[in-house]
N, C-alpha and C positions, 0 to 999 in steps of 0.2 A: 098532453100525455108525454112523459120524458121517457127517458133511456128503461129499462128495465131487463137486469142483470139476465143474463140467458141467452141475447137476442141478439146476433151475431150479423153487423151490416157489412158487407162489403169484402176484400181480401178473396185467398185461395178456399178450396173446400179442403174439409181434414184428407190427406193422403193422396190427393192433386198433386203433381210435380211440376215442380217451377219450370218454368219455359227456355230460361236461359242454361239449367241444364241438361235437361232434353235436348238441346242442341248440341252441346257441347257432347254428350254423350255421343249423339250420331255422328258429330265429328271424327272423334275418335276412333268408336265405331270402323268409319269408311277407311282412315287410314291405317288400321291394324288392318281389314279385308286388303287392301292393297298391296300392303311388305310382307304377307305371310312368307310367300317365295323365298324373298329375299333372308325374310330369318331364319327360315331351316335351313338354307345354304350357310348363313353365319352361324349358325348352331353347330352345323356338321365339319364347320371348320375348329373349332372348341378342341381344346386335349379333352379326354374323357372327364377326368376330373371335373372339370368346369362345368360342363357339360351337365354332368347328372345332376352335380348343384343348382345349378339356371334351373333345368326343367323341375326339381322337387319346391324349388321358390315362386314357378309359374306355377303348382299343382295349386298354392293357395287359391290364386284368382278362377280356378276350374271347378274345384271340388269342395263340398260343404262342409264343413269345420264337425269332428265329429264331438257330440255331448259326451263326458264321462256319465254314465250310467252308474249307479251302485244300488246293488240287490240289498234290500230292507231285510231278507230272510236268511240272508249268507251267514255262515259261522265261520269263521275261523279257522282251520283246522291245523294239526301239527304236519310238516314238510314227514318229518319220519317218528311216528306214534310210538315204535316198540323202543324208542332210545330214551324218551319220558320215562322217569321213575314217580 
């Protein structure tokens, strides 16, 4: 009986994460828990400027990417109706 198309031997399972990054992750991980100190103090030395930039640039990696939504029922409407002729 040979191979037959379907029949998956061997390798990761679907959605398994590979091992070498999983480490790498908690690598990382332990050394961001370690400098936080040390980065709000370099943070807090920043001109303001800088400053707001860096953290709206860190908000990527915090916060979830918002979907544009669009209402299927929305019309249109005119800014100012009574200036339409």
């Amino acid at each position: 009986m040979g191979f037959q198309k379907g029949n998956k031997v061997g390798g990761r399972r679907k959605g398994s994460v590979n091992k070498t990054t999983a480490e790498l992750r908690q690598a990382v991980n332990q050394i961001v828990c370690e400098s936080i100190e040390d980065m709000v103090n370099d943070l807090s030395e920043l001109c303001p400027e800088t400053r707001i930039r860096l953290i709206i640039q860190l908000l990527d990696f915090v916060l979830p990417k918002q979907k544009v939504q669009q209402d299927r029922d929305h019309v249109e409407m005119p800014l100012f109706p009574d200036l339409i002729n």
